[in-house]
C-alpha positions, 0 to 999 in steps of 0.5 A, spaced: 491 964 131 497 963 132 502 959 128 509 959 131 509 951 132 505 946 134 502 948 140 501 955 138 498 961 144 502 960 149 498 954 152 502 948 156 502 944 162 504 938 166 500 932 165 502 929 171 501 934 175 497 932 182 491 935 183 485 940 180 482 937 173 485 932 170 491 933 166 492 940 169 497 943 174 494 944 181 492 951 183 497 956 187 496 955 194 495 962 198 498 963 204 494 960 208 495 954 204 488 953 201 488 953 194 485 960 191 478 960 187 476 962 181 470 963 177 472 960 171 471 953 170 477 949 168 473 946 161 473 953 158 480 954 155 478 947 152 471 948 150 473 955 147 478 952 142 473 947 140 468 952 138 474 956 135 475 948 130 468 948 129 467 955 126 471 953 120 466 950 116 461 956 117 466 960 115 467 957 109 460 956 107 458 963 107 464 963 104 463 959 098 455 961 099 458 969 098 461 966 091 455 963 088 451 970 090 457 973 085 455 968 081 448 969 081 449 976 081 445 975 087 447 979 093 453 978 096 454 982 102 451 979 106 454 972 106 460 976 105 458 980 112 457 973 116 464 970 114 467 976 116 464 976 123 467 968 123 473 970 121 473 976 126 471 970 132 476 965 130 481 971 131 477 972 138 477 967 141 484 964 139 486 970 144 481 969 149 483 961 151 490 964 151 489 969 155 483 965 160 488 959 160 494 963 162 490 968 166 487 963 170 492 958 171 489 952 166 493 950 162 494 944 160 497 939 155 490 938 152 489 945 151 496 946 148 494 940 143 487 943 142 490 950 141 495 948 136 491 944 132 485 949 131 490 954 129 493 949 123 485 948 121 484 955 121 490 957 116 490 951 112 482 950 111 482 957 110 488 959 104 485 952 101 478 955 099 482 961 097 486 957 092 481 952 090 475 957 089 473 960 084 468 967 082 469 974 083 467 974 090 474 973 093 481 974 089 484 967 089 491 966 093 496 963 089 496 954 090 504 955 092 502 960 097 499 953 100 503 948 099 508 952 102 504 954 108 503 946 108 509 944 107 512 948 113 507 946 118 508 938 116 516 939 117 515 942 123 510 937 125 515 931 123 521 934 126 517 935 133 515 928 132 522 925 131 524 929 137 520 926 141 521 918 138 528 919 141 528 925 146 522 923 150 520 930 149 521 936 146 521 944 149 517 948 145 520 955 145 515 961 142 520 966 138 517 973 135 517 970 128 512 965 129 508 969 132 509 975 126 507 970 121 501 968 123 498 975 124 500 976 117 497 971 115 491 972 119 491 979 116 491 976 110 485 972 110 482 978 112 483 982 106 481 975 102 474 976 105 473 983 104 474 983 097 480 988 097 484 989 091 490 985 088 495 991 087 499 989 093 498 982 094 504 979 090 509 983 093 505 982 100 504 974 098 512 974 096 515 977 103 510 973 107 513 968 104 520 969 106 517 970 114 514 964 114 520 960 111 526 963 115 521 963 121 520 955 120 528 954 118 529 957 125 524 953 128 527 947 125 534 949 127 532 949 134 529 942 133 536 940 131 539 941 137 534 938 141 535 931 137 542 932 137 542 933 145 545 939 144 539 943 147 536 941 153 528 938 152 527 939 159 525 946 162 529 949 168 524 951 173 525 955 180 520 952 186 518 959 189 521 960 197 517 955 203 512 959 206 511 964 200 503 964 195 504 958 192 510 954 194 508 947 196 508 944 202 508 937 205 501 938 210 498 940 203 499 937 198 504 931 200 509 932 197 517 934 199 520 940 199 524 941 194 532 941 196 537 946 194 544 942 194 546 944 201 541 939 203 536 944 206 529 947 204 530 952 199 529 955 192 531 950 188 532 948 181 528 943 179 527 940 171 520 940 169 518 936 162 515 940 157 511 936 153 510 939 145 
């Protein structure tokens, strides 16, 4: 999972880009000029994510299907056991579309989106069911740890949508706290679902707490100075050297040779925008 902002492992991409898939970059060029092959289907990042959102009710019905065995004094670790390996498939595959999309030159504005939303899905529907469920089978997760958790992702999620009504866009910029509070979080749902005591979960719940609320009050100054205009929403890219893997030509793909400010083909500074 990844909860570091509203596109969340690392996914982004050009949706006007020309060439390949629909609303994906077009692939690097070798220096023969001919575009390399790959094994992996453009829709696999995408469809990894897909299943990753459908996982979530499965989880929660063995879940809920473990607490009615406590409840029963039936047998509980078998519902208990399948939730787990669902748990440990949702984690899986958050870092498997991540690393197909980057490893693979997939990535793409649907992607990101996708991505981003199977990572909220996954933490909100999941600490819900911990805070609303009752029985023996799990210990409850406090219902201000949610809200806050909440709270945080519609501030993010508002503050991303303003920036954009007034800038056009806005840069997403993944920091090392995002990413911190959501393997905490992650571990946190993990020691829910084995039942683990609840010796250290209040402190545990409380220093998660101030992560997540310095990391979203970072995030958010960052937004700030976007829709201010006092930080760029626009992402500096370098075009490779002509004739080097991956620099574009115009035989190949129509397009000019970006120009350095001397006039002549180069590696020129060029801006992209990094849509959210």
């Amino acid at each position: 999972m990844a909860r570091q902002d509203p596109t969340d492992d690392g996914e982004s991409g050009d949706p006007h880009a020309q060439g390949g898939a629909p609303g994906r970059p077009p692939a690097a060029a070798t220096p023969t000029g001919a575009p390399p092959t790959t094994a992996v289907p453009a829709w696999l990042p995408n469809a990894i994510s897909a299943i990753r959102i459908a996982l979530i009710p499965l989880f929660i019905h063995l879940a809920a299907a473990c607490q009615e065995a406590a409840r029963m004094g039936g047998d509980v670790d078998g519902p208990r056991l399948g939730a787990l390996a669902t748990l440990a498939a949702l984690g899986l595959s958050d870092l498997l579309d991540g690393y197909l999309a980057r490893t693979f030159g997939l990535t793409s504005q649907l992607g990101a989106y996708l991505d981003a939303l199977a990572d909220k899905l996954a933490q909100v529907g999941l600490l819900l069911f911990f805070s609303i469920s009752r029985g023996t089978a799990f210990w409850p997760v406090p219902m201000w740890f949610f809200w806050l958790v909440l709270g945080a992702d519609v501030f993010l999620l508002v503050g991303i949508m303003l920036t954009r009504w007034k800038r056009g866009a806005f840069h997403v910029v993944h920091r090392f706290h995002g990413k911190a509070a959501s393997v905490l979080i992650f571990v946190l749902l993990v020691w829910l679902t084995l039942g683990l005591g609840q010796r250290y979960m209040a402190d545990g719940l409380h220093v998660l707490s101030l992560i997540i609320v310095a990391s979203t009050v970072a995030y958010g100054f960052d937004g700030v100075l976007q829709f201010l205009g006092r930080r760029p929403v626009i992402e500096p890219v370098t075009e490779p050297p002509a004739g080097s893997p991956g620099a574009s030509s115009a035989g190949s793909s129509g397009a000019t040779p970006a120009a350095s400010p001397g006039g002549s083909p180069g590696a020129a500074p060029v801006e992209r925008e990094t849509q959210a």
